[in-house]
N, C-alpha and C positions, 0 to 999 in steps of 0.2 A: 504493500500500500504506500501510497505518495503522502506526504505531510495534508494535505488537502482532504484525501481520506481518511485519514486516518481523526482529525479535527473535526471531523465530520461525524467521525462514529462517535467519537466522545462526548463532543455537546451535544449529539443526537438521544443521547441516556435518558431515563426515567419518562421518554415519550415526550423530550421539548420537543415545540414547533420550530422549525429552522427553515433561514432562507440564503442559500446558497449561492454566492456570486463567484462565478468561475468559467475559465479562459475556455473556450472550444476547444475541444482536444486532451485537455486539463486530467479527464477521467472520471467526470460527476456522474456518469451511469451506473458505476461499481461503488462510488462514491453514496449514492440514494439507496442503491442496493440491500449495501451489507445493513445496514438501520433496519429496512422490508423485513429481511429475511431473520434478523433478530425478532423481529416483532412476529412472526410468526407460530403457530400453535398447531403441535402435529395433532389427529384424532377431532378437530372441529371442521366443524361443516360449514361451507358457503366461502363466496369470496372475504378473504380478510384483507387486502392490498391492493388500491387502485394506483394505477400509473397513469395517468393524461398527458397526453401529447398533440403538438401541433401538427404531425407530420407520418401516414401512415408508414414512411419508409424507417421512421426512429421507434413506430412499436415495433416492427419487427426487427431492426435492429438490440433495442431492448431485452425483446423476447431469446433470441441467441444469445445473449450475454446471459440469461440470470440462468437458460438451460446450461452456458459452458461450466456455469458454478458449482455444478451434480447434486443439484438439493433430489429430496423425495417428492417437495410440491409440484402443483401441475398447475401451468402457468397458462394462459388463452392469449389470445388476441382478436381484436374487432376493429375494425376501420371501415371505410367507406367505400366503396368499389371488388367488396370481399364478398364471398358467398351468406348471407342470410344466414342460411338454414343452418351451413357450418357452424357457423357460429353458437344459435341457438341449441344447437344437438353437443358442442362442445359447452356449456354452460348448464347442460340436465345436471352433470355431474360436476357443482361450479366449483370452479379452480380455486388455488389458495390466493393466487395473484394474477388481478386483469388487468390485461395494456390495453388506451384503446383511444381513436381521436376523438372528440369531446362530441360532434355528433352525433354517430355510431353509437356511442356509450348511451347517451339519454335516449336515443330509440330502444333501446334492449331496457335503461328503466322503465318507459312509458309501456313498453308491452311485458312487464314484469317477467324477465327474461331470467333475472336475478333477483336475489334481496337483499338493499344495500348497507340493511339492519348490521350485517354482521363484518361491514367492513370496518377497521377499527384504526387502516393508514391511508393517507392519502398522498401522493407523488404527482405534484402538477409540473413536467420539465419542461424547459423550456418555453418557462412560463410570460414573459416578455412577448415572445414570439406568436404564443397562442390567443394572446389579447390583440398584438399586431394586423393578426390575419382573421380578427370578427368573430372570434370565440367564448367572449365577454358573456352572453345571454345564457350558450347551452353549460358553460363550467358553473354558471351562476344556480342553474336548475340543482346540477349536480351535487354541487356542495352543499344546499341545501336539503337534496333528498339523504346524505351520509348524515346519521341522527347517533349513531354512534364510535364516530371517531375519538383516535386518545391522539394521532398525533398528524400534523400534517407539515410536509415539506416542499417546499417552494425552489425549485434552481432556475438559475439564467446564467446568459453569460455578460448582460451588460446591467447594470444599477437599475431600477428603478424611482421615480421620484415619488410615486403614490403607489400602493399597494391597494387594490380595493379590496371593502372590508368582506363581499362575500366569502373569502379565504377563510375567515373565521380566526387567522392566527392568534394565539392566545402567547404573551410573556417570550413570543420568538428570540431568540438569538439568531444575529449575523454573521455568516462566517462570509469573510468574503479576500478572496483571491485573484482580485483581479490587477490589482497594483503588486503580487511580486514579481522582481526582477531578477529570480537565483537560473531561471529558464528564459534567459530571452533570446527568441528567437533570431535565427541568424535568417533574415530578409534583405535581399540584391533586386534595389526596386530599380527600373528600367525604362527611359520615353520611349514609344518609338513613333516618330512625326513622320506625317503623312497629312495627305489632301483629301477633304472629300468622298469625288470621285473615286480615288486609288486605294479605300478603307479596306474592300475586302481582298485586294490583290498583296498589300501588306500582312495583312494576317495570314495570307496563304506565305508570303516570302519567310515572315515568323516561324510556323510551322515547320517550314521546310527546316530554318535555321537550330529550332530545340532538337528537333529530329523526332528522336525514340522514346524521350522521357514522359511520363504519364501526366497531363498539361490538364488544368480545367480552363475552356474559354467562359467567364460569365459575359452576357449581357442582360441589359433593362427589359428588352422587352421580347417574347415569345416569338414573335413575326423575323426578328434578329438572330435569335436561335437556329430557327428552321431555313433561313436564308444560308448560315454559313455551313449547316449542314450539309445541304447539296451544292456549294461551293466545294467541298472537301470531297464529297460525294463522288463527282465529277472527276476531281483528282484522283480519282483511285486511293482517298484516303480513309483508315478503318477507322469512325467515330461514332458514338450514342451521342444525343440529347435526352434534355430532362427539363420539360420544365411540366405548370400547371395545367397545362390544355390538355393532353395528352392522359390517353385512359390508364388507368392504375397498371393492370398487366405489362403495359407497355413502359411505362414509370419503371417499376421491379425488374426487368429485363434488361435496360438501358444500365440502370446500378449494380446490376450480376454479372454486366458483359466487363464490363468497366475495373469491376473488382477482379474478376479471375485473368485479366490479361488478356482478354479479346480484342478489345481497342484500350488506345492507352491516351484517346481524347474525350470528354466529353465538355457536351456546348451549353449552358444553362443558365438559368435564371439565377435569381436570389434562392429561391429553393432550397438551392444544394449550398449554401453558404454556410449553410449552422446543423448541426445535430445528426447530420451523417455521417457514420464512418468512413472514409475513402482513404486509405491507406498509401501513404509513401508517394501523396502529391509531389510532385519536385519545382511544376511551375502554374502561376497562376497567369491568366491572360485577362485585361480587361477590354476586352472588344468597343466596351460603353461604361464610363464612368458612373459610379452609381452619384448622385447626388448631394446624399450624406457622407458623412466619417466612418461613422458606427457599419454602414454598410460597406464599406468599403474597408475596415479593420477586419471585419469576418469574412468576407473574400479570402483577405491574406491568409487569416488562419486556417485555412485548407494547407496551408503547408509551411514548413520550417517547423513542421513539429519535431517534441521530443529531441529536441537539439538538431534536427537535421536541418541544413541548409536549405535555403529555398530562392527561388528567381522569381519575380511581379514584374511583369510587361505590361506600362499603361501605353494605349494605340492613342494618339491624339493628334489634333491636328491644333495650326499656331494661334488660334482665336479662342482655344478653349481655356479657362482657367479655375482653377480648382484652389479653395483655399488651402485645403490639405494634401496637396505635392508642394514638395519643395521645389523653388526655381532651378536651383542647382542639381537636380537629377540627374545620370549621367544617362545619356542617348546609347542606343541602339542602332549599329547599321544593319537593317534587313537587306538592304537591293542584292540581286543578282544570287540569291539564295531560290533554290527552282527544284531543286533535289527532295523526290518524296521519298518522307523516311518509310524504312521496312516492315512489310508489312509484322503484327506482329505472333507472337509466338506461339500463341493457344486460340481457337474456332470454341466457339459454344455448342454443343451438341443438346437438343431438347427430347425427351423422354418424357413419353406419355403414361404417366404412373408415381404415384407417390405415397404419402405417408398414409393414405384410405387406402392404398391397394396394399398396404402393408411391405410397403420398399423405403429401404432405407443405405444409406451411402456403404456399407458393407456389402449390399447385395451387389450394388453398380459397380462397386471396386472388380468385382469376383466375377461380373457379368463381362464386364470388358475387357480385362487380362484373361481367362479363359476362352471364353468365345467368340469374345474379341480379338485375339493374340496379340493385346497392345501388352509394353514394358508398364513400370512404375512411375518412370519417369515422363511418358505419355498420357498420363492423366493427371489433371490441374483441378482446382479448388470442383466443388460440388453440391450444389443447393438439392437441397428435396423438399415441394413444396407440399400442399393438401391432394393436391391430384398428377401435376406434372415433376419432372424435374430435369434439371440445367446441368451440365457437364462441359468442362472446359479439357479439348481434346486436340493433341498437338494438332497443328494446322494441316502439316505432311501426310497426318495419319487417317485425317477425320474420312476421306473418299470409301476408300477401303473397310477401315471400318464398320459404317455405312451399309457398304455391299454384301461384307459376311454377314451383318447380323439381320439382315433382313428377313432371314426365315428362322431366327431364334428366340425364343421365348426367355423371359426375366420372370422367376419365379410360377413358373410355368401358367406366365401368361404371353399372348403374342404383344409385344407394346411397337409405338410406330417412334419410329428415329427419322430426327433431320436436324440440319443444321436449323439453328436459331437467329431468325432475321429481326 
Protein backbone atom coordinates (compact mmCIF):
# COMPACT_ATOMS: atom_id res chain seq x y z
CA UNK A 1 0.00 0.00 0.00
CA UNK A 2 1.10 3.76 -0.97
CA UNK A 3 1.15 6.24 2.10
CA UNK A 4 -2.31 7.43 0.55
CA UNK A 5 -3.67 4.04 1.20
CA UNK A 6 -2.62 3.38 3.73
CA UNK A 7 -4.10 7.03 5.50
CA UNK A 8 -6.86 6.16 4.18
CA UNK A 9 -7.44 2.92 5.86
CA UNK A 10 -6.70 4.57 9.15
CA UNK A 11 -8.89 7.46 9.29
CA UNK A 12 -11.26 5.34 7.58
CA UNK A 13 -11.68 3.36 11.23
CA UNK A 14 -14.79 3.19 13.45
CA UNK A 15 -16.83 3.88 10.13
CA UNK A 16 -15.74 7.83 9.68
CA UNK A 17 -17.02 9.57 6.74
CA UNK A 18 -14.20 10.54 4.56
CA UNK A 19 -13.44 12.46 1.59
CA UNK A 20 -10.62 11.61 -0.56
CA UNK A 21 -8.72 14.11 -2.69
CA UNK A 22 -6.25 12.38 -4.93
CA UNK A 23 -4.13 12.53 -8.19
CA UNK A 24 -5.52 10.15 -11.19
CA UNK A 25 -3.57 7.21 -11.17
CA UNK A 26 -2.70 7.89 -7.27
CA UNK A 27 -4.52 4.26 -6.46
CA UNK A 28 -7.80 5.55 -4.72
CA UNK A 29 -9.68 2.24 -6.15
CA UNK A 30 -7.79 -0.02 -3.70
CA UNK A 31 -7.59 2.96 -1.62
CA UNK A 32 -11.95 2.86 -1.07
CA UNK A 33 -11.53 -0.76 -1.28
CA UNK A 34 -9.78 -2.07 1.49
CA UNK A 35 -12.36 0.20 4.04
CA UNK A 36 -15.57 -1.81 1.77
CA UNK A 37 -14.12 -4.99 2.35
CA UNK A 38 -13.25 -4.22 6.00
CA UNK A 39 -16.73 -3.25 6.40
CA UNK A 40 -18.00 -6.39 5.33
CA UNK A 41 -19.88 -9.35 7.19
CA UNK A 42 -19.47 -12.97 6.00
CA UNK A 43 -23.14 -15.04 6.43
CA UNK A 44 -25.41 -11.77 5.99
CA UNK A 45 -27.78 -11.24 3.27
CA UNK A 46 -28.28 -8.52 0.80
CA UNK A 47 -26.05 -5.82 -0.63
CA UNK A 48 -23.83 -4.40 2.07
CA UNK A 49 -21.58 -1.90 -0.23
CA UNK A 50 -22.45 0.58 -2.84
CA UNK A 51 -19.87 1.81 -5.33
CA UNK A 52 -21.23 4.84 -7.65
CA UNK A 53 -19.61 5.96 -10.53
CA UNK A 54 -19.75 8.35 -13.28
CA UNK A 55 -18.43 6.18 -15.95
CA UNK A 56 -19.78 2.48 -16.90
CA UNK A 57 -16.02 1.68 -18.07
CA UNK A 58 -14.75 2.44 -14.10
CA UNK A 59 -17.50 -0.01 -12.73
CA UNK A 60 -16.07 -2.53 -14.53
CA UNK A 61 -12.94 -1.51 -14.03
CA UNK A 62 -13.68 -1.57 -10.24
CA UNK A 63 -15.34 -4.69 -10.48
CA UNK A 64 -11.77 -6.47 -11.79
CA UNK A 65 -9.83 -4.94 -9.04
CA UNK A 66 -12.00 -5.84 -5.98
CA UNK A 67 -12.29 -9.61 -7.88
CA UNK A 68 -8.20 -9.51 -8.25
CA UNK A 69 -8.34 -9.20 -4.39
CA UNK A 70 -9.64 -13.06 -3.99
CA UNK A 71 -12.22 -12.20 -1.27
CA UNK A 72 -15.23 -14.98 -0.82
CA UNK A 73 -17.82 -11.90 -1.69
CA UNK A 74 -19.72 -11.64 -4.86
CA UNK A 75 -19.59 -8.54 -6.38
CA UNK A 76 -22.22 -7.34 -9.49
CA UNK A 77 -22.25 -4.67 -11.78
CA UNK A 78 -25.05 -2.43 -13.46
CA UNK A 79 -24.73 0.27 -16.00
CA UNK A 80 -26.50 1.44 -18.69
CA UNK A 81 -26.33 -0.07 -22.00
CA UNK A 82 -25.96 -3.69 -20.04
CA UNK A 83 -28.34 -6.42 -20.37
CA UNK A 84 -31.49 -5.89 -17.83
CA UNK A 85 -32.25 -9.12 -17.17
CA UNK A 86 -28.60 -9.86 -16.28
CA UNK A 87 -28.41 -7.88 -14.18
CA UNK A 88 -31.73 -8.60 -12.35
CA UNK A 89 -31.06 -12.44 -12.26
CA UNK A 90 -27.60 -11.52 -10.90
CA UNK A 91 -29.18 -9.41 -7.83
CA UNK A 92 -31.86 -12.79 -6.86
CA UNK A 93 -28.93 -13.63 -5.07
CA UNK A 94 -27.65 -9.94 -4.03
CA UNK A 95 -24.02 -9.59 -3.93
CA UNK A 96 -22.17 -8.20 -0.85
CA UNK A 97 -20.87 -5.37 -3.04
CA UNK A 98 -22.65 -3.30 -6.04
CA UNK A 99 -20.93 -1.06 -8.63
CA UNK A 100 -23.05 0.77 -10.71
CA UNK A 101 -23.67 4.21 -12.79
CA UNK A 102 -26.17 6.34 -10.69
CA UNK A 103 -28.80 5.79 -13.38
CA UNK A 104 -28.89 2.16 -13.65
CA UNK A 105 -28.60 1.93 -9.92
CA UNK A 106 -32.19 3.98 -9.20
CA UNK A 107 -33.82 1.86 -11.88
CA UNK A 108 -33.04 -1.46 -10.16
CA UNK A 109 -34.33 0.72 -6.64
CA UNK A 110 -37.51 1.95 -8.36
CA UNK A 111 -38.38 -1.72 -9.45
CA UNK A 112 -37.06 -3.16 -6.08
CA UNK A 113 -34.45 -5.07 -7.61
CA UNK A 114 -32.79 -4.82 -4.22
CA UNK A 115 -33.11 -3.70 -0.66
CA UNK A 116 -31.09 -0.94 0.05
CA UNK A 117 -32.00 -1.53 3.92
CA UNK A 118 -29.02 -3.47 4.29
CA UNK A 119 -26.43 -1.42 2.69
CA UNK A 120 -24.46 -0.19 5.53
CA UNK A 121 -21.20 1.79 3.00
CA UNK A 122 -21.50 3.88 0.44
CA UNK A 123 -18.53 4.76 -2.28
CA UNK A 124 -19.56 7.70 -4.48
CA UNK A 125 -15.85 7.83 -6.80
CA UNK A 126 -15.28 10.11 -8.71
CA UNK A 127 -17.49 12.09 -7.24
CA UNK A 128 -16.75 15.69 -8.99
CA UNK A 129 -17.18 14.02 -12.10
CA UNK A 130 -20.40 12.42 -11.49
CA UNK A 131 -22.14 15.86 -10.41
CA UNK A 132 -20.09 17.29 -13.80
CA UNK A 133 -21.94 15.04 -16.01
CA UNK A 134 -25.85 15.68 -14.47
CA UNK A 135 -25.92 13.16 -11.97
CA UNK A 136 -26.82 15.48 -9.12
CA UNK A 137 -30.91 14.39 -9.18
CA UNK A 138 -30.42 10.27 -9.42
CA UNK A 139 -27.27 10.13 -6.45
CA UNK A 140 -29.61 12.58 -4.62
CA UNK A 141 -32.66 9.63 -4.92
CA UNK A 142 -30.05 7.31 -3.96
CA UNK A 143 -28.78 8.51 -0.91
CA UNK A 144 -31.74 9.20 0.38
CA UNK A 145 -33.36 5.77 -0.21
CA UNK A 146 -29.68 4.01 1.87
CA UNK A 147 -31.70 4.45 5.54
CA UNK A 148 -29.19 2.44 6.86
CA UNK A 149 -25.74 3.58 6.29
CA UNK A 150 -22.70 3.63 9.08
CA UNK A 151 -20.35 5.09 6.75
CA UNK A 152 -19.89 6.91 3.41
CA UNK A 153 -16.88 7.93 1.33
CA UNK A 154 -16.48 10.55 -1.16
CA UNK A 155 -13.14 10.44 -3.68
CA UNK A 156 -12.08 12.84 -6.44
CA UNK A 157 -9.33 13.93 -8.00
CA UNK A 158 -9.74 17.79 -7.87
CA UNK A 159 -11.14 19.98 -4.50
CA UNK A 160 -14.34 20.73 -4.39
CA UNK A 161 -15.64 24.10 -3.06
CA UNK A 162 -19.21 22.83 -1.88
CA UNK A 163 -20.09 19.41 -1.14
CA UNK A 164 -23.94 19.20 -1.35
CA UNK A 165 -25.45 18.17 1.74
CA UNK A 166 -27.48 15.02 0.02
CA UNK A 167 -24.12 13.20 0.89
CA UNK A 168 -25.28 13.17 4.37
CA UNK A 169 -21.45 13.21 5.48
CA UNK A 170 -21.43 13.38 9.15
CA UNK A 171 -17.96 14.71 11.38
CA UNK A 172 -15.89 13.80 7.70
CA UNK A 173 -12.30 13.89 7.65
CA UNK A 174 -10.13 15.07 4.64
CA UNK A 175 -7.57 13.20 3.46
CA UNK A 176 -6.35 14.97 0.65
CA UNK A 177 -3.23 14.33 -1.65
CA UNK A 178 -3.24 16.39 -4.07
CA UNK A 179 -0.50 18.94 -3.40
CA UNK A 180 2.23 16.07 -2.64
CA UNK A 181 5.37 16.53 -4.43
CA UNK A 182 7.53 13.19 -3.28
CA UNK A 183 5.96 11.79 -7.16
CA UNK A 184 6.07 14.39 -9.46
CA UNK A 185 5.74 13.45 -12.56
CA UNK A 186 8.22 13.71 -15.19
CA UNK A 187 6.11 15.74 -18.09
CA UNK A 188 8.04 16.84 -21.61
CA UNK A 189 5.30 19.27 -22.66
CA UNK A 190 5.69 20.06 -26.41
CA UNK A 191 4.13 23.02 -29.22
CA UNK A 192 3.76 21.88 -32.24
CA UNK A 193 2.57 25.02 -34.66
CA UNK A 194 0.69 24.77 -37.44
CA UNK A 195 -2.16 26.54 -39.72
CA UNK A 196 -5.52 25.92 -39.90
CA UNK A 197 -5.86 24.29 -42.88
CA UNK A 198 -2.66 21.81 -42.24
CA UNK A 199 -4.23 20.75 -38.49
CA UNK A 200 -4.98 17.30 -39.60
CA UNK A 201 -1.82 16.77 -41.95
CA UNK A 202 0.29 17.80 -38.68
CA UNK A 203 -1.05 15.21 -36.45
CA UNK A 204 -0.77 12.64 -39.07
CA UNK A 205 3.39 14.01 -39.44
CA UNK A 206 3.18 13.63 -35.27
CA UNK A 207 2.07 10.37 -35.41
CA UNK A 208 4.21 9.32 -37.84
CA UNK A 209 7.01 11.20 -35.77
CA UNK A 210 6.07 9.09 -31.89
CA UNK A 211 5.94 6.07 -34.09
CA UNK A 212 5.17 2.89 -31.81
CA UNK A 213 4.56 4.28 -28.40
CA UNK A 214 0.89 3.83 -27.01
CA UNK A 215 -0.29 7.91 -27.61
CA UNK A 216 -3.83 9.11 -26.44
CA UNK A 217 -5.17 11.95 -29.08
CA UNK A 218 -7.89 13.94 -26.97
CA UNK A 219 -10.04 16.36 -28.58
CA UNK A 220 -13.37 18.77 -27.41
CA UNK A 221 -15.58 17.51 -29.53
CA UNK A 222 -16.83 13.85 -30.80
CA UNK A 223 -17.31 15.15 -34.63
CA UNK A 224 -13.04 15.66 -34.19
CA UNK A 225 -12.60 12.25 -32.91
CA UNK A 226 -14.24 10.42 -35.78
CA UNK A 227 -12.70 12.90 -38.40
CA UNK A 228 -9.15 11.89 -37.33
CA UNK A 229 -10.05 8.44 -37.08
CA UNK A 230 -10.58 7.95 -40.78
CA UNK A 231 -7.75 10.33 -41.32
CA UNK A 232 -5.53 7.54 -39.80
CA UNK A 233 -7.83 5.10 -41.17
CA UNK A 234 -6.89 5.92 -44.54
CA UNK A 235 -3.39 5.71 -43.48
CA UNK A 236 -3.32 2.30 -42.85
CA UNK A 237 -3.01 3.30 -39.22
CA UNK A 238 -4.24 0.75 -36.22
CA UNK A 239 -6.52 3.15 -33.91
CA UNK A 240 -9.81 2.97 -31.58
CA UNK A 241 -11.95 5.98 -30.46
CA UNK A 242 -13.88 6.44 -27.41
CA UNK A 243 -15.93 8.87 -26.81
CA UNK A 244 -19.81 9.46 -25.66
CA UNK A 245 -21.85 8.86 -28.88
CA UNK A 246 -20.93 5.69 -29.47
CA UNK A 247 -22.81 2.48 -28.18
CA UNK A 248 -21.46 0.97 -24.93
CA UNK A 249 -20.23 -2.47 -26.70
CA UNK A 250 -18.45 -0.53 -28.91
CA UNK A 251 -17.04 1.92 -25.94
CA UNK A 252 -15.77 -1.66 -24.16
CA UNK A 253 -14.09 -3.00 -27.24
CA UNK A 254 -12.21 0.20 -28.24
CA UNK A 255 -10.68 0.04 -24.33
CA UNK A 256 -9.81 -3.94 -24.62
CA UNK A 257 -8.23 -3.26 -28.17
CA UNK A 258 -6.26 -0.55 -26.72
CA UNK A 259 -5.30 -2.28 -23.43
CA UNK A 260 -4.14 -5.70 -24.98
CA UNK A 261 -1.95 -4.16 -27.61
CA UNK A 262 -4.01 -4.17 -30.60
CA UNK A 263 -3.80 -0.60 -31.43
CA UNK A 264 -1.51 1.60 -29.55
CA UNK A 265 -3.66 4.85 -30.54
CA UNK A 266 -6.80 5.93 -29.34
CA UNK A 267 -8.75 9.28 -30.26
CA UNK A 268 -11.04 10.62 -27.49
CA UNK A 269 -12.96 12.85 -25.70
CA UNK A 270 -12.74 14.03 -22.18
CA UNK A 271 -14.14 10.75 -21.21
CA UNK A 272 -11.00 8.82 -21.18
CA UNK A 273 -9.28 11.79 -19.11
CA UNK A 274 -10.01 10.53 -15.44
CA UNK A 275 -11.00 7.14 -13.93
CA UNK A 276 -9.70 4.68 -16.58
CA UNK A 277 -7.01 2.59 -16.21
CA UNK A 278 -4.98 2.71 -19.45
CA UNK A 279 -1.68 1.51 -18.67
CA UNK A 280 1.81 2.74 -19.70
CA UNK A 281 0.42 5.81 -21.80
CA UNK A 282 3.84 7.25 -22.98
CA UNK A 283 2.20 10.40 -24.89
CA UNK A 284 -0.57 12.53 -24.61
CA UNK A 285 -1.66 14.56 -27.91
CA UNK A 286 -3.87 17.46 -27.62
CA UNK A 287 -5.49 17.69 -31.06
CA UNK A 288 -7.83 20.65 -29.28
CA UNK A 289 -7.18 22.51 -26.31
CA UNK A 290 -9.55 21.83 -23.71
CA UNK A 291 -10.58 25.39 -22.39
CA UNK A 292 -9.91 24.88 -18.79
CA UNK A 293 -6.79 23.98 -16.59
CA UNK A 294 -8.29 21.30 -14.50
CA UNK A 295 -9.11 19.64 -17.84
CA UNK A 296 -6.35 19.92 -19.29
CA UNK A 297 -4.17 18.69 -15.96
CA UNK A 298 -6.13 15.28 -16.23
CA UNK A 299 -5.36 14.94 -19.88
CA UNK A 300 -1.67 14.92 -18.63
CA UNK A 301 -2.34 12.57 -16.04
CA UNK A 302 -2.94 9.66 -18.41
CA UNK A 303 0.78 9.45 -18.23
CA UNK A 304 4.06 10.03 -16.57
CA UNK A 305 2.67 7.81 -14.11
CA UNK A 306 4.32 6.05 -11.22
CA UNK A 307 7.52 7.88 -12.18
CA UNK A 308 7.42 7.11 -15.76
CA UNK A 309 8.39 9.74 -18.00
CA UNK A 310 5.85 11.13 -20.40
CA UNK A 311 5.76 13.40 -23.73
CA UNK A 312 2.37 16.22 -24.10
CA UNK A 313 2.14 17.40 -27.70
CA UNK A 314 -0.02 20.72 -27.79
CA UNK A 315 -1.01 21.03 -31.89
CA UNK A 316 -1.63 24.97 -32.18
CA UNK A 317 -1.79 27.33 -34.22
CA UNK A 318 -0.19 31.25 -33.73
CA UNK A 319 -3.53 33.12 -32.76
CA UNK A 320 -4.21 30.67 -30.18
CA UNK A 321 -3.41 31.48 -26.56
CA UNK A 322 -3.94 29.67 -23.44
CA UNK A 323 -3.34 31.06 -20.04
CA UNK A 324 -1.98 27.88 -18.83
CA UNK A 325 1.02 27.02 -21.47
CA UNK A 326 3.95 28.65 -20.95
CA UNK A 327 5.25 31.05 -23.77
CA UNK A 328 8.55 29.55 -23.46
CA UNK A 329 7.41 26.00 -24.43
CA UNK A 330 9.98 24.33 -26.55
CA UNK A 331 8.57 23.43 -30.25
CA UNK A 332 8.28 20.51 -32.17
CA UNK A 333 9.53 19.92 -35.67
CA UNK A 334 6.98 17.47 -37.36
CA UNK A 335 7.50 18.24 -41.22
CA UNK A 336 8.77 15.69 -43.51
CA UNK A 337 7.86 12.90 -40.90
CA UNK A 338 5.49 10.43 -43.41
CA UNK A 339 6.68 7.10 -42.09
CA UNK A 340 3.69 4.94 -40.75
CA UNK A 341 4.64 3.27 -37.61
CA UNK A 342 4.32 -0.63 -37.42
CA UNK A 343 1.64 -2.15 -37.45
CA UNK A 344 1.33 -3.55 -34.01
CA UNK A 345 1.82 -6.77 -32.37
CA UNK A 346 -1.21 -8.43 -31.11
CA UNK A 347 -5.11 -8.61 -33.44
CA UNK A 348 -8.18 -9.11 -31.02
CA UNK A 349 -9.79 -12.38 -31.73
CA UNK A 350 -13.67 -12.34 -30.42
CA UNK A 351 -15.24 -15.59 -29.04
CA UNK A 352 -18.71 -16.18 -28.82
CA UNK A 353 -19.03 -17.58 -25.37
CA UNK A 354 -18.49 -16.44 -21.86
CA UNK A 355 -18.87 -16.44 -18.23
CA UNK A 356 -23.00 -17.92 -19.00
CA UNK A 357 -21.78 -20.57 -21.10
CA UNK A 358 -19.45 -21.35 -18.20
CA UNK A 359 -15.97 -20.20 -20.08
CA UNK A 360 -13.47 -18.92 -18.45
CA UNK A 361 -9.71 -17.72 -19.40
CA UNK A 362 -8.34 -21.22 -18.47
CA UNK A 363 -10.48 -22.92 -20.97
CA UNK A 364 -9.22 -20.32 -23.89
CA UNK A 365 -5.72 -20.64 -22.69
CA UNK A 366 -6.06 -24.61 -23.37
CA UNK A 367 -8.45 -24.06 -26.38
CA UNK A 368 -5.95 -22.27 -28.30
CA UNK A 369 -2.53 -23.90 -27.58
CA UNK A 370 -4.08 -27.31 -28.04
CA UNK A 371 -6.34 -26.87 -30.88
CA UNK A 372 -5.18 -24.02 -31.79
CA UNK A 373 -1.37 -25.15 -31.85
CA UNK A 374 -0.41 -21.58 -30.82
CA UNK A 375 2.91 -21.10 -28.22
CA UNK A 376 2.44 -19.19 -24.81
CA UNK A 377 3.90 -16.46 -26.05
CA UNK A 378 1.14 -16.00 -28.89
CA UNK A 379 -1.45 -15.20 -26.75
CA UNK A 380 -1.98 -11.78 -25.06
CA UNK A 381 -4.03 -10.31 -22.36
CA UNK A 382 -7.87 -11.99 -22.33
CA UNK A 383 -11.33 -10.47 -21.30
CA UNK A 384 -14.27 -12.97 -20.68
CA UNK A 385 -17.27 -11.03 -20.79
CA UNK A 386 -21.23 -12.38 -19.66
CA UNK A 387 -21.76 -13.85 -23.03
CA UNK A 388 -18.71 -13.09 -25.45
CA UNK A 389 -15.20 -12.87 -25.11
CA UNK A 390 -11.98 -10.84 -26.52
CA UNK A 391 -8.58 -12.53 -27.08
CA UNK A 392 -5.43 -10.62 -28.08
CA UNK A 393 -3.73 -13.02 -30.62
CA UNK A 394 -0.22 -12.49 -32.28
CA UNK A 395 -1.01 -10.78 -35.47
CA UNK A 396 1.13 -13.43 -37.76
CA UNK A 397 -0.81 -16.10 -36.16
CA UNK A 398 -4.51 -14.83 -35.99
CA UNK A 399 -5.21 -16.26 -40.04
CA UNK A 400 -4.52 -19.62 -39.26
CA UNK A 401 -5.61 -19.90 -36.28
CA UNK A 402 -8.83 -18.95 -37.46
CA UNK A 403 -8.86 -21.65 -40.20
CA UNK A 404 -8.01 -24.80 -37.74
CA UNK A 405 -10.47 -23.85 -35.27
CA UNK A 406 -13.22 -23.49 -37.38
CA UNK A 407 -14.68 -26.92 -36.94
CA UNK A 408 -13.67 -27.05 -33.07
CA UNK A 409 -15.63 -26.84 -30.27
CA UNK A 410 -14.63 -24.97 -26.76
CA UNK A 411 -16.03 -26.98 -24.10
CA UNK A 412 -18.00 -28.99 -26.22
CA UNK A 413 -19.78 -26.28 -27.71
CA UNK A 414 -19.35 -25.12 -31.59
CA UNK A 415 -18.51 -21.12 -30.63
CA UNK A 416 -17.96 -18.67 -33.93
CA UNK A 417 -14.32 -16.91 -34.06
CA UNK A 418 -13.20 -13.73 -35.94
CA UNK A 419 -11.39 -11.15 -35.67
CA UNK A 420 -12.78 -8.06 -33.73
CA UNK A 421 -13.54 -4.80 -35.61
Amino acid sequence: MNQMQKSTYKTSENNTDIVLLSPTGSGKTLAFLFPVLRNLKKNVQGVQALILVPARELALQIEQVFKSMGTDFKVSVCYGGHDKKIEVNNLIEAPAVLIGTPGRVVYHLRNNNFDPKTIKTLVLDEFDKALELGFHDDMEFISNSLKGLSQRILTSATAMDEIPAFTGLKDEKIISFLKENDVKPDLQLRKVMTIPEEKLDTLFNLVCKIGNKRTLIFCNHREAVDRISELLNQMGIDRETFHGGMEQDERERALLKFRNDSARILITTDLAARGLDIPEVESIVHYQLPPKEDAFIHRNGRTARMNAKGFVYLIMTEDENFPFIKNNTPEENVAGFTKVPQKTPFQTVYISAGKKDKVNKVDIVGYLLKKGELQKEDVGIIEVKDTTSYVAVARNKVNALLRKLQNEKLKGKKVKMEVAY
